[in-house]
TORLO-7197 format. One record per residue (C-alpha): chain; x, y, z; residue number from 0. Coordinates in Angstrom, 2 decimals. Example, Ala and Ser with C-alpha at 12.3 -4.5 7.8 and 13.67 -1.06 7.14 Angstrom:
SITE gumar      px      py      pz fivex
SITE     A   12.30   -4.50    7.80     0
SITE     A   13.67   -1.06    7.14     1
end
This chain:
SITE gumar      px      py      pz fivex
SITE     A   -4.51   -7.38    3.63     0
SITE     A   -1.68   -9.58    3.81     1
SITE     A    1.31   -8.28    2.10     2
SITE     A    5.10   -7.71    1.97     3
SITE     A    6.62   -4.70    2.26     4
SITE     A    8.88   -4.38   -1.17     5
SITE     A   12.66   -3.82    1.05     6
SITE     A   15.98   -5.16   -0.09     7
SITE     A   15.61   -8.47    1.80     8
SITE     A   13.05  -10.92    3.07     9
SITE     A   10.39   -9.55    5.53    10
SITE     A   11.58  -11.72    8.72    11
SITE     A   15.29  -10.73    8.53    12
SITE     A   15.44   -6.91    7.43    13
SITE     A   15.38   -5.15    9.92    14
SITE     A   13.48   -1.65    9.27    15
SITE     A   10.53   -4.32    8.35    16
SITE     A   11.40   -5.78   11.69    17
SITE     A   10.73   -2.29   13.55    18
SITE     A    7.32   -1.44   11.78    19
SITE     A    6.23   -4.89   12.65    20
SITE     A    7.02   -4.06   16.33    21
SITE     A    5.57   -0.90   16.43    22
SITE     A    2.31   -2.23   15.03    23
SITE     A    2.40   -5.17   17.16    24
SITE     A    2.62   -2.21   20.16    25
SITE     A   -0.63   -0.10   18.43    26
SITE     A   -2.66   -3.15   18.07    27
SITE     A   -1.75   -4.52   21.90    28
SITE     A   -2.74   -0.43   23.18    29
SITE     A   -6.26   -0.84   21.20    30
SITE     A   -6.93   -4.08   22.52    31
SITE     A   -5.85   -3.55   26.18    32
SITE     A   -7.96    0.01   25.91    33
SITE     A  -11.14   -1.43   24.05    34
SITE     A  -11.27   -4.60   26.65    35
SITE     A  -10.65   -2.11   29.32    36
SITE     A  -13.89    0.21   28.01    37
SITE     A  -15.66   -2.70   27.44    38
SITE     A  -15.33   -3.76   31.27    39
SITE     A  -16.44   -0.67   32.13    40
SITE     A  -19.16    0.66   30.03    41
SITE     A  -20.76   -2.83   28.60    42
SITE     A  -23.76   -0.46   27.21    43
SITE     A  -21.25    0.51   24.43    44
SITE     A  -21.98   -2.60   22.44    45
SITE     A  -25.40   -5.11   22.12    46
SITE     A  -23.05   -7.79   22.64    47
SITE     A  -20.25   -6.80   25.33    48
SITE     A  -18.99  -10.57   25.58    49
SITE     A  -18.15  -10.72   21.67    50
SITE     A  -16.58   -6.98   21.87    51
SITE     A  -14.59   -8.58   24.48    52
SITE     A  -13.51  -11.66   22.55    53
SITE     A  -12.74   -9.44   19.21    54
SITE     A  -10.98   -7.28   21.28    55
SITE     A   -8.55  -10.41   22.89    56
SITE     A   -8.34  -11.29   19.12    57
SITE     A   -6.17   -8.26   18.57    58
SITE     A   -4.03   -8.57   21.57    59
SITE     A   -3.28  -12.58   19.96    60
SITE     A   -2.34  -10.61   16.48    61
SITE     A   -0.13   -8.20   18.34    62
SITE     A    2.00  -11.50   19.35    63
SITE     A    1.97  -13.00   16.00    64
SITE     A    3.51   -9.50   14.52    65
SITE     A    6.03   -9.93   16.96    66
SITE     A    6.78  -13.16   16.99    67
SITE     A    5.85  -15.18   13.80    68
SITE     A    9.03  -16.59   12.11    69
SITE     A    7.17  -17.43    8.65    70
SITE     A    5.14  -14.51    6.09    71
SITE     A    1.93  -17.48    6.59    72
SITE     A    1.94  -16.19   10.05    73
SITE     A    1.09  -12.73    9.50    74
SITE     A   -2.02  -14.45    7.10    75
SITE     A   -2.57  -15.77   10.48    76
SITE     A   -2.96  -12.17   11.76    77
SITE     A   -4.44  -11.16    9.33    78
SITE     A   -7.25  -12.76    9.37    79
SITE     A   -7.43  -12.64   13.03    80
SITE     A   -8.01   -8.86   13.00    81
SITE     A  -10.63   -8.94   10.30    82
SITE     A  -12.48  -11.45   12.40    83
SITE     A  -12.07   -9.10   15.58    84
SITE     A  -13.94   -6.73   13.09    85
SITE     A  -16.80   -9.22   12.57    86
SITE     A  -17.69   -9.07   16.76    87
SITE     A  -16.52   -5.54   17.31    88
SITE     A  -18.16   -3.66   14.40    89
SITE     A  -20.35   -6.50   12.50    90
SITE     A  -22.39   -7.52   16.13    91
SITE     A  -22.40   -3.75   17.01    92
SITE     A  -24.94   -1.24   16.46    93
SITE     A  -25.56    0.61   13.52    94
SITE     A  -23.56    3.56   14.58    95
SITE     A  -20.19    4.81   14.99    96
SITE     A  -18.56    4.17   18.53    97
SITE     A  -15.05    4.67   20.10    98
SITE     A  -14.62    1.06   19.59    99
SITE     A  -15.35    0.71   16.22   100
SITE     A  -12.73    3.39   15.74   101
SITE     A  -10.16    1.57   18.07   102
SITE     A  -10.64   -1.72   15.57   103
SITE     A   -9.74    0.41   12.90   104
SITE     A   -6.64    1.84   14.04   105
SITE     A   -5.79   -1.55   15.13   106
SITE     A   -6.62   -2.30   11.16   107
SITE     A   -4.87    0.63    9.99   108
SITE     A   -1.46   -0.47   11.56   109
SITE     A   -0.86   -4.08   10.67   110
SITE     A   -1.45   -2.76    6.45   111
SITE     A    1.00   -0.45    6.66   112
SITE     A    3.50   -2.82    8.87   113
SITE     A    2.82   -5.07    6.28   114
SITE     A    3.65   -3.03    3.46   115
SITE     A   -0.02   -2.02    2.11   116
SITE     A   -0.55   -5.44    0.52   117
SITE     A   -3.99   -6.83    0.52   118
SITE     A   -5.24  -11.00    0.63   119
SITE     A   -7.67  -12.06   -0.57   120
SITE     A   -9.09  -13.52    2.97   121
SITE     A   -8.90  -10.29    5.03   122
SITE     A  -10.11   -8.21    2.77   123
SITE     A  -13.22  -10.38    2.56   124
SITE     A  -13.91  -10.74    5.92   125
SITE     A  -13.41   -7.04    6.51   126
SITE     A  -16.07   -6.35    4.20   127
SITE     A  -18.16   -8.89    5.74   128
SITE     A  -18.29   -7.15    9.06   129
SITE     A  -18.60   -3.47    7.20   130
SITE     A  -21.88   -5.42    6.08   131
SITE     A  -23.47   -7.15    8.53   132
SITE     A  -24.94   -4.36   10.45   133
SITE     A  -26.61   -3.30    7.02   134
SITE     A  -27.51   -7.03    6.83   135
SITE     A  -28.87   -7.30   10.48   136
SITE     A  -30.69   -3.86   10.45   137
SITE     A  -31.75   -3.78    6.66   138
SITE     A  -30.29    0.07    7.02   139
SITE     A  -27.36    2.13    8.61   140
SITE     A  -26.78    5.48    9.97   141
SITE     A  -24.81    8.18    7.93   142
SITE     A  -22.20    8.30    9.96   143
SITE     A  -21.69    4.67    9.65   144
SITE     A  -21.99    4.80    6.09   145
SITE     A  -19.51    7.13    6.26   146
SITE     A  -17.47    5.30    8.70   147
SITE     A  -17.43    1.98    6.06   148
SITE     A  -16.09    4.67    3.28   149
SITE     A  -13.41    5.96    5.33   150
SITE     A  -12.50    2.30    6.54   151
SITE     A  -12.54    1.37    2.69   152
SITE     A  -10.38    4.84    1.49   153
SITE     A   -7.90    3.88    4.51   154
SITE     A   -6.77    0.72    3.27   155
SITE     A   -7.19    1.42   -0.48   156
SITE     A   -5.18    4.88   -0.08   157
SITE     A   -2.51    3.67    2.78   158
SITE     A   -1.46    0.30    1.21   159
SITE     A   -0.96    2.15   -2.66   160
SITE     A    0.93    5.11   -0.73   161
SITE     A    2.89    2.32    0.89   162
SITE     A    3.55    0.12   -2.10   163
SITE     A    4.61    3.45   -3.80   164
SITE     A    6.93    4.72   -1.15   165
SITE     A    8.84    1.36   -1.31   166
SITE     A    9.29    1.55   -4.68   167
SITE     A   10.95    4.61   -4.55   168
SITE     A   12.70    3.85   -1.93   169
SITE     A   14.37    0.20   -3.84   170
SITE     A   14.78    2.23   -7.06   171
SITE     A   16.83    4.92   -5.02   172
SITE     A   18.69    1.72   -3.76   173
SITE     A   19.37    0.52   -7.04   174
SITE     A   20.34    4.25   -8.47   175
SITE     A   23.06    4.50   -5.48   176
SITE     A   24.36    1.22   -6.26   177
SITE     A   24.69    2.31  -10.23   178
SITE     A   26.04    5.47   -8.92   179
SITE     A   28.59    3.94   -6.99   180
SITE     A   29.59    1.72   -9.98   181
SITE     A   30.13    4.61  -11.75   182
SITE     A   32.01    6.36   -9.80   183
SITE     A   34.21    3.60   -8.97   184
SITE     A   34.49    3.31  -12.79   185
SITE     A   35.44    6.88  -13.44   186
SITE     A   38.12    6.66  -10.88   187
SITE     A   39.61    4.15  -12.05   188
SITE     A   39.45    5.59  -15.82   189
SITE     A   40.92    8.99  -14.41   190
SITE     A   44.02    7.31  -12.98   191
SITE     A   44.58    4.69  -16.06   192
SITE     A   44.28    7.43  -18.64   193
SITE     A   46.93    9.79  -16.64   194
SITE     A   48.81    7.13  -16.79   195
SITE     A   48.47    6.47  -20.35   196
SITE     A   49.17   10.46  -21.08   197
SITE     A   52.24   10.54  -18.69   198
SITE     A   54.28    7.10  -19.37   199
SITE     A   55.08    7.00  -15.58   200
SITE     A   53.12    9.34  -13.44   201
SITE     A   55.17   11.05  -10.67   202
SITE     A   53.77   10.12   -7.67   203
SITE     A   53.90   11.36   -3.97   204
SITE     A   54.91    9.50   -1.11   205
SITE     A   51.62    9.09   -0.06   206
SITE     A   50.34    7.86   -3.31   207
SITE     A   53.08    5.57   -3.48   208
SITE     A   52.62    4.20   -0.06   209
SITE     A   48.73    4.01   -1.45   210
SITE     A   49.38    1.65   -4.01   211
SITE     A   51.88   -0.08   -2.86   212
SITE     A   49.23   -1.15    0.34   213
SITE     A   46.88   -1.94   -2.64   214
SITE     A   48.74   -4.30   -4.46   215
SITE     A   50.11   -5.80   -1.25   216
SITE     A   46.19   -6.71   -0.18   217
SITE     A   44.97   -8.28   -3.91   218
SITE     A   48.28  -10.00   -3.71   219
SITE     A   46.74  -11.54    0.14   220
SITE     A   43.61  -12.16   -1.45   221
SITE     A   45.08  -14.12   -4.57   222
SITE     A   47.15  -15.73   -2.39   223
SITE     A   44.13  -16.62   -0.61   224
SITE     A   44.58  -14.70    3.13   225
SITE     A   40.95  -12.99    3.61   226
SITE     A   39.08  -14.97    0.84   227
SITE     A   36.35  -16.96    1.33   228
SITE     A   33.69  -18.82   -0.29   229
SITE     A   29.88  -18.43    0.51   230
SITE     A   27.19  -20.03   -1.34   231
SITE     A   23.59  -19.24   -2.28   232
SITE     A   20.60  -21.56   -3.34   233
SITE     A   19.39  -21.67   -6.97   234
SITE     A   15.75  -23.00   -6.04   235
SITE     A   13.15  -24.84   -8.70   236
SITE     A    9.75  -22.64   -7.77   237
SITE     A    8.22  -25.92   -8.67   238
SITE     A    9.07  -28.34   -6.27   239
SITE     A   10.96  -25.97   -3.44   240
SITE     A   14.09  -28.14   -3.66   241
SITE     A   17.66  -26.79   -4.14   242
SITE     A   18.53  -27.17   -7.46   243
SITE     A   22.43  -26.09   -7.62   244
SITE     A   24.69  -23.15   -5.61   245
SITE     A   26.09  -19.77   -6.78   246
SITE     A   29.61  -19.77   -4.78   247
SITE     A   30.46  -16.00   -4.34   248
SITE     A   33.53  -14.48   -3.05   249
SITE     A   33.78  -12.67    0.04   250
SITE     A   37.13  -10.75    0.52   251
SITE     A   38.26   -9.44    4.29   252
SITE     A   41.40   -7.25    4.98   253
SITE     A   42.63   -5.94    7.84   254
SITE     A   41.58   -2.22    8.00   255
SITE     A   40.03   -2.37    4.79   256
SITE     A   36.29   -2.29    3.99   257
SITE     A   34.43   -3.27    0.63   258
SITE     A   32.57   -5.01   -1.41   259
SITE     A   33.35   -7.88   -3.92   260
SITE     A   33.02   -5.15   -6.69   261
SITE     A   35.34   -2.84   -5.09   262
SITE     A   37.93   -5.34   -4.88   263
SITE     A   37.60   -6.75   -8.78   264
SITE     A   37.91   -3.17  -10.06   265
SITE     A   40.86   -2.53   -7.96   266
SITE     A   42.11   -5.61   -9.30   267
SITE     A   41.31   -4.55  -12.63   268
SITE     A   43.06   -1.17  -12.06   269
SITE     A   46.40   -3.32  -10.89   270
SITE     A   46.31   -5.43  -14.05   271
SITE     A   45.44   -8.56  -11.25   272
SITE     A   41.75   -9.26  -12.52   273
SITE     A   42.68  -12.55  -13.98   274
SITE     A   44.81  -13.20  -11.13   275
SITE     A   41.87  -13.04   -8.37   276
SITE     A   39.24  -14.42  -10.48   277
SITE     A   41.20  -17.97  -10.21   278
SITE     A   41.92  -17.36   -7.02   279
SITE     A   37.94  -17.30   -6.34   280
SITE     A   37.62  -20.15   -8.65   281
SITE     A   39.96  -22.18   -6.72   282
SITE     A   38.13  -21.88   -3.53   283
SITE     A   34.95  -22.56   -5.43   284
SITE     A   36.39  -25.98   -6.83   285
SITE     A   37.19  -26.91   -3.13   286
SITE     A   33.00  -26.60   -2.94   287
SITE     A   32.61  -28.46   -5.83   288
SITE     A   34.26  -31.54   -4.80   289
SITE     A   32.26  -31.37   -1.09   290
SITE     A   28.69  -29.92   -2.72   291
SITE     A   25.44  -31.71   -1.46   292
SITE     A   24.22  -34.86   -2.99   293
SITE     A   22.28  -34.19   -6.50   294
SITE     A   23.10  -30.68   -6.58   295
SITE     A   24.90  -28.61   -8.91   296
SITE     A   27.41  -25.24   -8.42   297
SITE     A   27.81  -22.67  -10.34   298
SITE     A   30.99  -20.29  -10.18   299
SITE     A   31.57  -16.96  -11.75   300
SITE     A   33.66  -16.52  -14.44   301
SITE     A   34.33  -13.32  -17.45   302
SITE     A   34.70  -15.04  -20.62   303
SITE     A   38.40  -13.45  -21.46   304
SITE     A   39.41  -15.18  -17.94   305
SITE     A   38.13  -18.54  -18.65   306
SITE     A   39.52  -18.62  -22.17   307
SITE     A   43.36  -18.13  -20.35   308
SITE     A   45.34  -21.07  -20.39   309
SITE     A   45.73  -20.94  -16.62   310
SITE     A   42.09  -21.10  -16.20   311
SITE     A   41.46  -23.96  -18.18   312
SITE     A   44.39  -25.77  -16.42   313
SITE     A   42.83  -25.51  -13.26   314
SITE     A   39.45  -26.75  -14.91   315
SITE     A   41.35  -29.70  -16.26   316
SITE     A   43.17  -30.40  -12.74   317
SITE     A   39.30  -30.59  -11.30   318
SITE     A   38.16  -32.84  -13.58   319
SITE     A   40.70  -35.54  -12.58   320
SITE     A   38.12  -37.89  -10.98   321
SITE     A   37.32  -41.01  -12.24   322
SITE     A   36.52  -40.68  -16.15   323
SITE     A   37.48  -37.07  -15.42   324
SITE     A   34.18  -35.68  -14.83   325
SITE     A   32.72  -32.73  -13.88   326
SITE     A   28.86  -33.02  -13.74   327
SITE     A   27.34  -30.36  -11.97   328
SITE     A   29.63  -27.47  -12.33   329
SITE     A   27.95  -24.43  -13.92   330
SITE     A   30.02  -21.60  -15.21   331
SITE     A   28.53  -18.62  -15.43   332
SITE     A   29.59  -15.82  -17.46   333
SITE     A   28.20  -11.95  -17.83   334
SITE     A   26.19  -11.34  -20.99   335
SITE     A   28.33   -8.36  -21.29   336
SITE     A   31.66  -10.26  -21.76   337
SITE     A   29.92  -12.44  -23.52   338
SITE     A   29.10  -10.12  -26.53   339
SITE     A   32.95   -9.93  -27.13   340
SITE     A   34.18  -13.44  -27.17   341
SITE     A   31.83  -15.89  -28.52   342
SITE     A   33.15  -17.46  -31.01   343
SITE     A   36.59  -18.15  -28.93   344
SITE     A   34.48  -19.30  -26.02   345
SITE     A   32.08  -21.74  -27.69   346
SITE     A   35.67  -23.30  -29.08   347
SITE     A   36.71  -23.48  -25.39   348
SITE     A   33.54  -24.75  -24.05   349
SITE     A   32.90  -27.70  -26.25   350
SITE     A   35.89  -30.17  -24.47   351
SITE     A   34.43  -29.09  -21.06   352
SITE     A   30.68  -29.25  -21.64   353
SITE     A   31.62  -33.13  -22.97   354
SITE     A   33.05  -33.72  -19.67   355
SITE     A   29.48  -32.38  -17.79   356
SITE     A   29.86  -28.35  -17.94   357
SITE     A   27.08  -26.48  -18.56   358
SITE     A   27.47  -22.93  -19.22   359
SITE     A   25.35  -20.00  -18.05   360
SITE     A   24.32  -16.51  -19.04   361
SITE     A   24.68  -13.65  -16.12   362
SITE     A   23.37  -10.36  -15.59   363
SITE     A   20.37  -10.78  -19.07   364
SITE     A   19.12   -7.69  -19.51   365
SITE     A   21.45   -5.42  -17.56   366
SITE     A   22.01   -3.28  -20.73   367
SITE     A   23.83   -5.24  -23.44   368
SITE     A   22.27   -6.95  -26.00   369
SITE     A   23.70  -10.26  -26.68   370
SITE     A   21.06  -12.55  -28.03   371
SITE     A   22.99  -13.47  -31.26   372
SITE     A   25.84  -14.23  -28.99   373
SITE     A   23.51  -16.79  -26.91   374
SITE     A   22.14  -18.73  -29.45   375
SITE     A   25.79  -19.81  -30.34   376
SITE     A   27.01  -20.43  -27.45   377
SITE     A   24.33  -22.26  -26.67   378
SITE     A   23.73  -21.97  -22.40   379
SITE     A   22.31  -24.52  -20.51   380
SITE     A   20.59  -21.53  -18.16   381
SITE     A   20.07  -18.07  -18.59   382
SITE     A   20.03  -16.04  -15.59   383
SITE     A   18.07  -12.51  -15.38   384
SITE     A   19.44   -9.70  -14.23   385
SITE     A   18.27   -7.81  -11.01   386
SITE     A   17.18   -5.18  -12.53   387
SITE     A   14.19   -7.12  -13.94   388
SITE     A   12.76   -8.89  -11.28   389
SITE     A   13.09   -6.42   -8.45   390
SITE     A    9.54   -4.91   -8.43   391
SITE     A    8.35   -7.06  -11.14   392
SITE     A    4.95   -7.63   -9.44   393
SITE     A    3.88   -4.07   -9.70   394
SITE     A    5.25   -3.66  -13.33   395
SITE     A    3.05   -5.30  -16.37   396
SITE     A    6.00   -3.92  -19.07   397
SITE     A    8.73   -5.77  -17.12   398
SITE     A    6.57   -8.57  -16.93   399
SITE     A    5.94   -8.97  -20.46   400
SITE     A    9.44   -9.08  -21.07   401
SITE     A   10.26  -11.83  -18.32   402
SITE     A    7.43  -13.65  -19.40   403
SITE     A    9.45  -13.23  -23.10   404
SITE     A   12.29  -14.70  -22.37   405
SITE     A   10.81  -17.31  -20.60   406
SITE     A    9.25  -18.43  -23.69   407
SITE     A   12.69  -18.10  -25.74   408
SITE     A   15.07  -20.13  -22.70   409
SITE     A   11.66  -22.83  -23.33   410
SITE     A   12.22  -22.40  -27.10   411
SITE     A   16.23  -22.82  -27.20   412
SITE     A   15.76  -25.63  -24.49   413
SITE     A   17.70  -23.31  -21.91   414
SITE     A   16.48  -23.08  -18.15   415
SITE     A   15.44  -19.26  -17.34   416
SITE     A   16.90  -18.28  -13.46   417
SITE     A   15.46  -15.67  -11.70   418
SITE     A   17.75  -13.17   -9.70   419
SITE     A   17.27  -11.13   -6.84   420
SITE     A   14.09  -12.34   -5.47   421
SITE     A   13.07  -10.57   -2.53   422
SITE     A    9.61  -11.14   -1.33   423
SITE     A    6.77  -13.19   -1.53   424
SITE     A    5.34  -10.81   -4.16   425
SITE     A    8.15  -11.60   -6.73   426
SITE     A    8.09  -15.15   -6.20   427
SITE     A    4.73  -15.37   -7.04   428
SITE     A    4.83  -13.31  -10.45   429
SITE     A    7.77  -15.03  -11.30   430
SITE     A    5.95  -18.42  -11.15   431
SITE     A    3.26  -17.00  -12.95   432
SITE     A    5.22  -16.00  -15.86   433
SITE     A    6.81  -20.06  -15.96   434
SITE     A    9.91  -19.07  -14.90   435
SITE     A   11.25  -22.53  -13.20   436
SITE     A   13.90  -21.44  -10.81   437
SITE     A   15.16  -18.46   -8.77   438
SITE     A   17.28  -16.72   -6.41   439
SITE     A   17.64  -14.50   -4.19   440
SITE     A   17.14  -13.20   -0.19   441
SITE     A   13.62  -14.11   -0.19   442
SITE     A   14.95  -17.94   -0.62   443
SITE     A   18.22  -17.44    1.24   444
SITE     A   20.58  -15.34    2.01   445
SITE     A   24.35  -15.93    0.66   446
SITE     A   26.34  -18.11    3.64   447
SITE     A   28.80  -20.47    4.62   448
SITE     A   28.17  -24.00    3.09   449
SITE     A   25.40  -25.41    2.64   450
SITE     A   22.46  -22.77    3.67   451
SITE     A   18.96  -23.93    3.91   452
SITE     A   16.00  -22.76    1.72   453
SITE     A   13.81  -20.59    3.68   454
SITE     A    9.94  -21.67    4.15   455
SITE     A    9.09  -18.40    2.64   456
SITE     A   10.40  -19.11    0.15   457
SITE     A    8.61  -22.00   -1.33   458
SITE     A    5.65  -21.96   -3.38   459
SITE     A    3.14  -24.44   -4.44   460
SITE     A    3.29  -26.32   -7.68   461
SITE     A    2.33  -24.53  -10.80   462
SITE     A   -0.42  -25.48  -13.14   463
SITE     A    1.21  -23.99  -16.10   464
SITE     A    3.36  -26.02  -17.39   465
SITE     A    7.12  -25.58  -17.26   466
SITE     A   10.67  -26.83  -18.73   467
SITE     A   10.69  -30.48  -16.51   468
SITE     A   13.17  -32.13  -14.32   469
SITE     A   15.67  -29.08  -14.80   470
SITE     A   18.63  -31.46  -14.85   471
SITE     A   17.37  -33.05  -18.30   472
SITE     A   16.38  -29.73  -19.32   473
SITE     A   19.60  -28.47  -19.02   474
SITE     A   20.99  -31.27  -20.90   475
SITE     A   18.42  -31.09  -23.33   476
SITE     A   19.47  -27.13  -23.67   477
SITE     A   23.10  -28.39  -24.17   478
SITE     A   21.64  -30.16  -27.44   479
SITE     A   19.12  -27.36  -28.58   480
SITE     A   16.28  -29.79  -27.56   481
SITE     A   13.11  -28.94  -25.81   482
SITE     A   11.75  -31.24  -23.14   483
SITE     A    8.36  -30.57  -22.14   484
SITE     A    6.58  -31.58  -18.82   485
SITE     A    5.50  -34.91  -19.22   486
end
């Protein structure tokens, strides 16, 4: 019964996830205070009061664990716990239905749908075991508890799928307001740049004025770097757990202004500043670079038309003054989208840098463009998947296949395959499955201030099917075209 409820970030730190927990932790402690409590009173109600009572303290330890276990192996912990309490309450009862069978199964009932419906392996087992053992112990069972075992059985089966279902509505509606807001963003900004295009000069009010003029005055702070800072986020190998490079992403503040990094680019965009800001970020990422963790790599975000500007590759060239002028372990990753229109002119670009120790990256795969032809010329050292295809991959065997795809084409072309937006336990897990050698995302680590740690969540036992190997030679071995299998 162990499980993960499918939110928008990892089960210990969201907090809606954080209030179910807490409320089941509260059911479980009333069932177990009120069933040791009836026990007390009425022994008579089971054959074997003193294991009622222990099953029943059982609970009351699971109630702590769902409040206070930092890791997701705690709540196995619980888990487990609670099926056991099942074993003495219900297994070492009699062969009919009681109050206290009834206040196990509430106590049951809560923690699976606290936990997001989600079953293991472990609890389920046990749970069965102590369905059976009064069967077992008196070679038959009442109708009601036959009954009672169904019911138990339809309970879990029925609330964990409704669960699992409900949560996948519920991130899809998450994703389809994001999209929505893009759009709308978007459509603003067309609106205004095509009356502008229809009018020469658009009249403008005061207020409008006064609007813009605030605008431009804040990207012009942010380029100039007042408000802009640099957070990071782990890139993880599923393999071994270790941190394999950092995403730096921009974070802009303003004083009496709210929103997010996309908010701010398409303003920029609107103001004819795009280029502008996007060096501005990269300059605050190159200050990482130089100060980034022993062995480990960063990536910064670039669009392609950007990085082909002469200002942007001065600034590259500026960073790579270091002895022999090298710049090992900077990734630059670009959107598949931009991608599509400037290949040719970018693999030009790329070549003097990727000598020096660049290696290039693919963003966003699969978030609606199709740039494939565009990839194999350029040539990436990683391709990164989009969102969109790992968020609720678990539960989806079409989105799988096509993960699983790509994973054998990055293996094919000699490029490492990153995983995006990884956000439980459940997601890490079918990513590994379908070879994919290293992700990202909440579940791992949240985005923060330099150098965040990988959660222990997050990290997942070695693979038996075998992968791309050490991803640093694999990446090199991408820059080539050459595969390098696990040895």
């Amino acid at each position: 019964m162990m499980g993960l409820l499918d939110g928008t970030t990892p089960i210990e730190r969201d907090d809606h996830v954080l209030r179910a927990r807490r409320t089941a932790a509260i059911t479980r402690l009333v069932m177990a205070l009120t069933g040791g409590a009836l026990i007390v009173s009425r022994p008579s109600l089971l054959p074997h009061p003193a294991l009622g009572g222990i099953g029943f303290a059982l609970i009351a330890i699971t109630s702590i664990v769902q409040l206070a276990g930092p890791q997701l192996s705690w709540l196995r912990v619980e888990e487990s716990l609670a099926a056991l309490a099942g074993v003495l309450i219900v297994g070492f009862g009699s062969e009919h239905v009681g109050i206290l069978n009834m206040l196990w199964l509430v106590a049951i009932a809560s923690g699976v749908l606290a936990r997001g419906g989600r079953v293991h392996w472990l609890g389920r087992y046990i749970v069965l075991a102590a369905l059976a053992l009064p069967a077992a112990r008196y070679g038959s069972v009442s109708a009601e508890y036959a009954a009672m075992c169904a019911a138990t059985l339809g309970l879990l089966l029925t609330s964990g799928r409704l669960t699992q279902e409900l949560n996948h509505l519920l991130m899809k509606a998450r994703l389809q307001a994001e999209s929505a807001e893009t759009l709308l963003m978007a459509g603003d900004i067309a609106a205004r740049m095509a009356e502008r295009a229809q009018t020469g000069e658009p009249a403008q009010t005061d207020d409008s004025a006064a609007e813009a003029l605030s605008a431009r005055g804040a990207i012009e702070r942010l380029i100039a770097g007042e408000g802009l800072s640099m957070v990071v986020q782990p890139i993880v190998e599923i393999r071994s757990g270790e941190v394999h490079a950092y995403e730096a992403l921009a974070r802009f503040g303003q004083p009496r202004v709210d929103g997010s990094p996309l908010h701010w680019f398409a303003l920029a965009q609107e103001l004819g500043q795009r280029a502008a800001l996007e060096r501005a970020c990269l300059r605050g990422a190159l200050d990482l670079f130089a100060r980034r963790p022993s062995g480990t790599s960063l990536s910064v975000n670039l669009s392609a038309p950007v990085l082909l500007e002469a200002s942007t590759m001065a600034m590259l060239e500026a960073a790579g003054k270091t002895p022999a002028g090298d710049l090992s372990g900077l990734i630059i990753e670009i959107t598949e989208e931009t991608l599509v229109h400037s290949d040719t002119q970018l693999l030009s670009a790329i070549e003097p840098l990727r000598a020096r120790g660049v290696r290039l990256a693919v963003d966003d795969m699969g978030a609606g463009y199709s740039g494939l032809r565009q990839i194999t010329t350029v040539r990436p050292s990683y391709l990164k998947l989009d969102r969109s295809l790992v968020s609720g991959i678990d539960a989806d065997d079409e989105r799988a296949a096509l993960v699983g795809a790509l994973a054998g084409y990055s293996r094919q072309v000699g490029s490492l395959l990153v995983a995006e937006g990884v956000e439980n336990e459940a997601e890490l897990r079918a990513i590994q499955r379908l070879g994919v050698p290293l992700v990202q995302g909440f579940h791992l680590s949240r985005p923060g201030p330099p150098w965040p740690e990988v959660s222990g969540a997050g990290r997942v036992k070695a693979s038996p099917t075998p992968v791309l190997a050490a991803p640093a030679a694999a990446a090199e071995a991408g820059a080539r075209g050459v595969l390098q299998p696990v040895a």
